[in-house]
N, C-alpha and C positions, 0 to 999 in steps of 0.2 A: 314419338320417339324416333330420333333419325337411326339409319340401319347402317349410312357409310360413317364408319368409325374407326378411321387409321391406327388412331393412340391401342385401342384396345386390340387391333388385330393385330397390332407389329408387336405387342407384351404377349398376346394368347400364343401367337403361332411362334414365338422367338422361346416363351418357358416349357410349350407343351413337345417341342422339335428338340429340343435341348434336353427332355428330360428323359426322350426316348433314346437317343442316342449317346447321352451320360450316360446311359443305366447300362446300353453295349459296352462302353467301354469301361466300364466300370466290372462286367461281366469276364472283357480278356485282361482284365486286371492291368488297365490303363488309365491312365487317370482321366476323370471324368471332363473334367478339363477339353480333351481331344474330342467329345462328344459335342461339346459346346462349339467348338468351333466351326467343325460340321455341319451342325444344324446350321448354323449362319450363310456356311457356304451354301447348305442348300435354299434359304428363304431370299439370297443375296438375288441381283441382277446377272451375272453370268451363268446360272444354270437354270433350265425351264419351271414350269410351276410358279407357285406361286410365289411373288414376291412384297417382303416388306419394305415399309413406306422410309423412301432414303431420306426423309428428312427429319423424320422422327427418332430415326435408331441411333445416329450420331450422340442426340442430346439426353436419350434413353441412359448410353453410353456414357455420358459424359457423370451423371449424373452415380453413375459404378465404380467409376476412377475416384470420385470425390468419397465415397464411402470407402474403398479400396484403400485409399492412401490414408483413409480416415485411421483404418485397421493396421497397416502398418503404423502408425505411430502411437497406437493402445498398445502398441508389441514391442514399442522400439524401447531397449533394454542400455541404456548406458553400459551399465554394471559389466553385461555379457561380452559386450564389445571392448571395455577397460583388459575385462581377463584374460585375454587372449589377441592384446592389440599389437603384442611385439612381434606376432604374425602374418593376423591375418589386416591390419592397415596395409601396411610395404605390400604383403602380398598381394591383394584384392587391385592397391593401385596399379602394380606393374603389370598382374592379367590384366588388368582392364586397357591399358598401354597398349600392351602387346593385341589383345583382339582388335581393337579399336585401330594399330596400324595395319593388319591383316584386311579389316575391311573396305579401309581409305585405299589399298592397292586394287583391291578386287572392282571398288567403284573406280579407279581411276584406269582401269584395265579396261573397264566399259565404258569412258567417256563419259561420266557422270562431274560435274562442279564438284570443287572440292567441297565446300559445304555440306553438298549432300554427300561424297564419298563416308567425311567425320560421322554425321549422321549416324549413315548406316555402319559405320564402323561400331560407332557407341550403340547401336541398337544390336547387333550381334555379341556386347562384353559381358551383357548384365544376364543373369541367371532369373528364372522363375521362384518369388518366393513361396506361391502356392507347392508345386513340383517339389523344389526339393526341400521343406517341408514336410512333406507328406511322406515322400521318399526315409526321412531321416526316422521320421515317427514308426513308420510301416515295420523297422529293421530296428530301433530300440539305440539309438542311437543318438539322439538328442542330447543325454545326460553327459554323454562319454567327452574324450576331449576331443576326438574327430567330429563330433556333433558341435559342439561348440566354440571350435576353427570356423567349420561353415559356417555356421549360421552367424559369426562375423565378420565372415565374410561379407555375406549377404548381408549383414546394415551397412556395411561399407561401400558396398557396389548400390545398393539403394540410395545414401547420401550421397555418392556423385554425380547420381542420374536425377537427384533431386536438384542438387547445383547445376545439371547439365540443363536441366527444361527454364532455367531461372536465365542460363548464358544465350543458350541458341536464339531466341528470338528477336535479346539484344545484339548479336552477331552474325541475322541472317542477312544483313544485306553487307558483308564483305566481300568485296569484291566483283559489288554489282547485281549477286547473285541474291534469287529470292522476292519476295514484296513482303516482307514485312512488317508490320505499323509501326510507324513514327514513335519512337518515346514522348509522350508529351511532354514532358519538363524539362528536358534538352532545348524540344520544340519554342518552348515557351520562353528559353532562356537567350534562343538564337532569335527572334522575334524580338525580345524588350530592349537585349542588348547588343547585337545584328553579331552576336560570337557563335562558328561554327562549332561545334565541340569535336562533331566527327565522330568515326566509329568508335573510338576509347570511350571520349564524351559519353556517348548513350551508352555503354556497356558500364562505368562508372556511376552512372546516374540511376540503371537498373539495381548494381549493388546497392547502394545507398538507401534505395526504397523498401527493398528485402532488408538491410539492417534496421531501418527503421519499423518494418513489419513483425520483425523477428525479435528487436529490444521491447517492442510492444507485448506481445504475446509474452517473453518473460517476465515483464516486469508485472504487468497489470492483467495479462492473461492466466498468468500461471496461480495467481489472488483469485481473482475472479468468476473463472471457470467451475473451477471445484467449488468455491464456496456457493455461485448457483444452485450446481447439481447435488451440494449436499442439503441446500435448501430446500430443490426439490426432493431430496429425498424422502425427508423428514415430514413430508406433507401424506406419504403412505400408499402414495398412486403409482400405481407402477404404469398405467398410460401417461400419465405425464414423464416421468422418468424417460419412460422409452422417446417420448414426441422431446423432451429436454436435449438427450443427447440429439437425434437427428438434425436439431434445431442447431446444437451449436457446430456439428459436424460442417452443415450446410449454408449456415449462418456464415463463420467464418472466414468459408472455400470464397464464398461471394464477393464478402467484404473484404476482403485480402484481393481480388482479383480488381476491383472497380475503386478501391481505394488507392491502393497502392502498385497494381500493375501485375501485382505476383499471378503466379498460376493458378488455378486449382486446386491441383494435387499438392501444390506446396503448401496451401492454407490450409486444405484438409488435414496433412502428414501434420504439422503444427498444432492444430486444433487436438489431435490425437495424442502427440507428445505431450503437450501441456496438462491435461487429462488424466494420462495414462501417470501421474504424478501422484494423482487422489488414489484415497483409501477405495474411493466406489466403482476404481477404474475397469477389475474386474466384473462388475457388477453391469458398467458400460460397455463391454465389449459383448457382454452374451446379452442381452437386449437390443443393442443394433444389429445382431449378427443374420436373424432372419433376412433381415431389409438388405443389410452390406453384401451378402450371399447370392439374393436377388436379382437386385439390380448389378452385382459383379458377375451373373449367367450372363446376363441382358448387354454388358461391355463385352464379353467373348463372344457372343451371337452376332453382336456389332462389327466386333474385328474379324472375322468369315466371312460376314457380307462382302467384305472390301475385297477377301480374295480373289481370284479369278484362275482356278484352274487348270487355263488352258496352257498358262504358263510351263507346269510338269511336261508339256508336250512342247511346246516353242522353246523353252530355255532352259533345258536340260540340263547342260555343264554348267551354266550359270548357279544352279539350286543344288547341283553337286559343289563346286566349291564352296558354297554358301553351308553348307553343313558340312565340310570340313575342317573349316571355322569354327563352327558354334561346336564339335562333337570331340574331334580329335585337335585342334588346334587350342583355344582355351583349356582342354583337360590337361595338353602335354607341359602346357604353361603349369597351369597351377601345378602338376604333380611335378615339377621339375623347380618351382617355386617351394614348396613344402619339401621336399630333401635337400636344399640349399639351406635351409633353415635345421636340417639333421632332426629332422621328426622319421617315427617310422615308415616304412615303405607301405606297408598295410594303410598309415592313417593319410597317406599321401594318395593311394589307389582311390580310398573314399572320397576325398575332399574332390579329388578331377572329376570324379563320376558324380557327384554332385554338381557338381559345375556346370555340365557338358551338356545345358539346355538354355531356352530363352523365353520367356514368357510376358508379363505385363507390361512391363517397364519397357518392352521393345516395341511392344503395341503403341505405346504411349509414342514414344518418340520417333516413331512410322508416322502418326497420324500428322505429329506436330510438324513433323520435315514435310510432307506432304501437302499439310497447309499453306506452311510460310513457302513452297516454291522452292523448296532445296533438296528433296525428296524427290524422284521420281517414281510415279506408281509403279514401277517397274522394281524400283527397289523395296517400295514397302510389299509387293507381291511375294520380294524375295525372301523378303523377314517372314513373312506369316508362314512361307511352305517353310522356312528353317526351323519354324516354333514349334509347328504340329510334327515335321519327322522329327527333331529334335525330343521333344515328348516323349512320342513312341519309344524311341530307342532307349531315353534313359533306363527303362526298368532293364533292360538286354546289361548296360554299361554296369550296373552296380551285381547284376548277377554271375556277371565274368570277373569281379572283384571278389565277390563273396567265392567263387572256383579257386582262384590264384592266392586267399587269404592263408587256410591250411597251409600252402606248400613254402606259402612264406614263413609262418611260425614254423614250419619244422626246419626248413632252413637256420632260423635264428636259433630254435633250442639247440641246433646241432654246432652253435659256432660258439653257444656261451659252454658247451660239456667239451668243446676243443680245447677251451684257452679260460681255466677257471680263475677266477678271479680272486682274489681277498676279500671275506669279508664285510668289510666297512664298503670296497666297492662293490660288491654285490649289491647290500643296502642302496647303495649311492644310485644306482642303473636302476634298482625296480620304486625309485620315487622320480627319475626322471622322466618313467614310463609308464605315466598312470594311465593311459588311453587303452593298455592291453587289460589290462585287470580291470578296467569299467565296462568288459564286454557281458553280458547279459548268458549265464548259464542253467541248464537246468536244475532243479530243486532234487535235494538227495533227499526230501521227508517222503515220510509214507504211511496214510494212517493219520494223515494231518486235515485240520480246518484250511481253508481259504478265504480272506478275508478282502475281497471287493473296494478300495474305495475307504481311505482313512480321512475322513471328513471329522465333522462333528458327530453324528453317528458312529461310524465306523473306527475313530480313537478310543470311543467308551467300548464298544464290543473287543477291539485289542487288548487294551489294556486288561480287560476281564482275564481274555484268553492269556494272555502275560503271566498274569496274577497265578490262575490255575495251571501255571504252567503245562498247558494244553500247547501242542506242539500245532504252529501254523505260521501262514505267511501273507502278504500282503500284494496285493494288485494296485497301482496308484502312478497314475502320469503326471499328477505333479511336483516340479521340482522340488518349491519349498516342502513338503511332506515329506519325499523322498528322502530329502537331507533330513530333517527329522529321525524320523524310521532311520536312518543308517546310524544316527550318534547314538540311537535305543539300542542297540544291535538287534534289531526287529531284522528278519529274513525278511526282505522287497522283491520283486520285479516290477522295473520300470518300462508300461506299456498300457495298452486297453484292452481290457479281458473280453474286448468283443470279438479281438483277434484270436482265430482258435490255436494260433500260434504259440499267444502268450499262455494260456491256457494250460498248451501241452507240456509250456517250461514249468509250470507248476505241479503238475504230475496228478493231472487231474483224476485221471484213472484210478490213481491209489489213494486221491483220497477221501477222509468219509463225511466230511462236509464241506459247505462252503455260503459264507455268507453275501449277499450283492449289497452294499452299504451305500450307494449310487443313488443319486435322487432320482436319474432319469428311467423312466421306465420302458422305455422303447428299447436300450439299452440291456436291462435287467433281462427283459423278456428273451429277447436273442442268448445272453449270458446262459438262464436259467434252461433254455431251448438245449444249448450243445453241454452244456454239462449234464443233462437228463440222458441223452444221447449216447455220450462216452462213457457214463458213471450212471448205470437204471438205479443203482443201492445207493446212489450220494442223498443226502439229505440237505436240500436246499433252503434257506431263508432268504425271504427277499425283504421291500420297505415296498409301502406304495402312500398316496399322497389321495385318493379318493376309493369308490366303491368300486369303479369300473377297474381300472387299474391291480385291484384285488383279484378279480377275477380273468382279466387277462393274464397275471403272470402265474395265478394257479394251472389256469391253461396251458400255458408252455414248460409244466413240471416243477412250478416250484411247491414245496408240501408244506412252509408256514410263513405266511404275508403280515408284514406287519405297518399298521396305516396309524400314523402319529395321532392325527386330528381325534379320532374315537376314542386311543387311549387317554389323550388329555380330557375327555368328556368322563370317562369313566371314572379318570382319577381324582376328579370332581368333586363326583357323585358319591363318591366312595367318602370321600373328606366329611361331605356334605352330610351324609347319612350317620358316622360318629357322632355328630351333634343333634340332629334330629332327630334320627330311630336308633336302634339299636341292631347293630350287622343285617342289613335291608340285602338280600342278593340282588345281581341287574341282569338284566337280557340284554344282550348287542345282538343278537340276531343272525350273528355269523359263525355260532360253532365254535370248538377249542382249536380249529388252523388260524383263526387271526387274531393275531397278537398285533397289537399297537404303539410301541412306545420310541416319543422320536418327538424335537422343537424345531426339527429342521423347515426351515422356507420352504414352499412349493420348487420341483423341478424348475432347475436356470438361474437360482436364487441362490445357492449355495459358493 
């Protein structure tokens, strides 16, 4: 058995380096993200110790982008982006305008081709969707209409970074500048018929091939795809399901790139779209997500490697402008874009501080300018130090929103009791300003259930508690459910009850139960952990899906587990014995704490 094995030590030492220094930052309440990159810096070639294999991690890398962009396009939401297009389109364009001429001066300030200036310009406009994301989740803000400005924001600055990586390559050698490959079918056309086409030509001929790629994928992709994966579905394997999607994630990124010229990341985002159309699309997105998770550690460890630190010390004001750009210059846009449009001042604070970072999509086209010769390392060094402070500071930018939000509503209450209004326009003002009344407040019950997670489980335990009208409320981050729950007039909060946050909006302290209705039990365990904690007298039920699972979350306080599979054994046996004996009693072997009853699929399945 050979002992030098590159493949294995740039994955071992890239996940086991990443997962130490995730956990730091994930410890000062940074996104883990910053960990990941770190470690890269440290396995990279500019800092001592040891280093991974540079020829490996690129394609490690590459290999994270195609899953990466796979997942944005399981996510990518028409609908989201329609309801909020008279926004955040204009908007998302003119920020991206405006950073993009920001950075075209800073490179042109340093003597950089314009080529590369645009680059990096367009690599400083586009925001992290992991970041902010997470950010919007953390703060319960998803649902509201400041949550979902950004976040279409964000397909729209995603779609022109998708269009950007599809143009640059066809328009790296303007101007001389670059070495870009040849288009073949240009090539092919200036050879049979001696016509130069010229830089239009190939940028022309580039579109053409993405239309053709992309009429393909909807015509006979969007047929296709799903009907596979529903065929695989229906075969009951969930290894094949899982090896299905990755197949056509990977499949596609390939064959999009050596058939037709496209990228990548554009065939993966496609593959995704098309997909994310089927009923099983949910279903595909938490079965790749292990792998996409993975190998998208393995593309942050990649983009660190490239770092080079010593830049903080050589080019100091350079990496200071560079994040005055990405922190204060994109925020002042967007918040000054969002009050042009007479949105509130509050949801305009949010949307900038969301903004006001850069993440993958800058990675990507660092790499790509770097490649084609239009980039210089110098400038992709500039993007990665703008990523990681950028990072850091977001959580600082959205915590000086959340200071200044108070003094702004009291500002506004104080100017509607100045100058009251009629009426009809009262009404008229508080439907044009549903982003204030979507904010997420604490629960006035007490004395009430909590109910975890309104699944299929968790609808039947509802409605019970409905029924008895038993005073309780619901924990549940997703949308569709959400909107459910609110046409019920079911009290919701919108969040994850892992957060002790959401927790405390529910008024855990006071009340005297609460059910975990969550298939996951990692989850559950943590849930059932801090409500034992807060609440020694709550009475906890939890679900578990095996034996072990039983007994782990008895361990962390919950007092009655209830595991499906035994009950449906039971209820069997039970049937079984009205015909055969006459009321036979059964042993389960676990006591009157486990209760069993539940059709739900294994955790991930739901």
């Amino acid at each position: 058995m050979p002992h030098d094995t590159p493949l294995i030590s740039t994955i071992v030492g890239g996940l086991v380096l990443a997962f130490i220094f995730g956990a730091f930052a994930h410890r000062l309440r940074m996104p883990p993200l910053v960990g990941y990159l770190i470690a890269g810096v440290l396995v990279g070639p500019h800092t001592p110790g040891y280093v991974a294999d540079q020829n490996l991690a690129p394609e490690l890398a590459e290999i994270g982008v195609i899953l990466l962009m796979f997942g944005v396009g399981l996510h990518f939401s028409l609908k989201d982006l329609l309801s909020v297009r008279g926004i955040a389109v204009p908007g998302a364009i003119v920020q991206i305008a405006f950073a993009t001429l920001l950075g075209w001066g800073l490179g042109a300030f340093m003597g950089w081709p314009t080529g590369g200036s645009l680059v990096f310009g367009l690599a400083l406009s586009v925001a992290s969707t992991v970041v902010l994301l997470k950010a919007l989740q953390e703060r319960r803000l998803v649902e509201t209409e400041r949550g979902r400005i950004a976040v279409g924001w964000l397909i729209v600055e995603d779609l022109a970074m998708v269009l950007a990586l599809v143009l640059i390559p066809a328009a790296a050698s303007i101007g001389g500048e670059g070495h870009a490959p040849v288009e073949p079918l240009s090539a092919a056309l200036s050879r049979l018929f001696g016509l130069d086409l010229g830089i239009g030509g190939m940028i022309a001929m580039t579109l053409v091939k993405v239309a053709l790629f992309v009429a393909l994928m909807l015509v006979f992709g969007r047929k296709l795809i799903p009907w596979t994966m529903h065929r695989i579905a229906h075969t009951g394997s969930r290894e094949l399901f899982r090896l299905g999607v990755l197949a056509i994630a990977l499949g596609v990124a390939f064959g999009a790139a050596k058939l037709f010229g496209v990228s990548l990341a554009l065939g993966a985002f496609f593959a995704g779209m098309v997909l994310a159309e089927s009923e099983l699309s949910h279903r595909a997105a938490q079965e790749s997500l292990p792998l996409r998770d993975a190998f998208a550690v393995l593309f942050f460890v990649s983009v660190g490697m490239l770092f080079d630190p010593n830049i903080l010390i050589d080019k100091p004001l350079p990496i200071l402008a560079t994040i005055f750009i990405i922190v204060i210059g994109k925020s002042v846009a967007a918040l000054l874009i969002v009050l042009a449009f007479k949105k509130p001042l509050s949801t305009a604070l949010t949307i900038s501080a969301s903004l006001g970072q850069i993440g993958e999509f800058s990675f990507i086209l660092a790499a790509l300018g770097v490649e084609l010769g239009l980039l210089p390392e110098e400038g992709r060094d500039l993007i990665l130090a703008g990523a990681i402070i950028s990072i850091i500071l977001n959580p600082l930018l959205f915590f000086l929103c959340d200071r200044m939000r108070p003094l702004l509503d009291g500002a506004k209450r104080e100017d509607v009791v100045a100058d009251p209004a009629p009426a009809a326009d009262a009404i008229a003002a508080q439907e044009e300003m549903p982003s204030e009344d979507d904010e997420v407040h604490p629960t006035a019950l007490s004395g009430h259930a909590i109910l975890v997670g309104y699944g299929r489980v968790g609808s039947i335990v509802g409605q019970n508690l409905k029924s008895s009208a038993t005073p309780f409320l619901v924990i549940e981050d997703s949308d569709k459910r959400i909107g459910e729950l609110k046409v019920q007039g079911i009290e919701t909060l919108a969040g994850n009850a892992v957060m002790r946050e959401t927790l405390d909006l529910a008024n855990l302290s006071g009340a005297r139960s609460i059910a975990i209705a969550i298939p996951n039990a990692f989850e559950a365990c943590r849930i059932a952990e801090q409500a034992r904690s807060v609440n020694p007298s709550i009475l906890i039920v939890a679900r578990a899906h095996s034996d072990a699972e039983v007994d782990e979350l008895k361990h962390y306080g919950a007092d009655t587990v209830i595991m499906g599979e035994r009950e449906i054994a039971l209820g069997m046996v039970d049937r079984l014995a009205q015909v055969h004996h006459e009321s036979v009693p059964y042993e389960d072997g676990h006591g009157p704490d486990t209760i069993m009853p539940t059709d739900d699929p294994p955790p991930g399945r739901e």
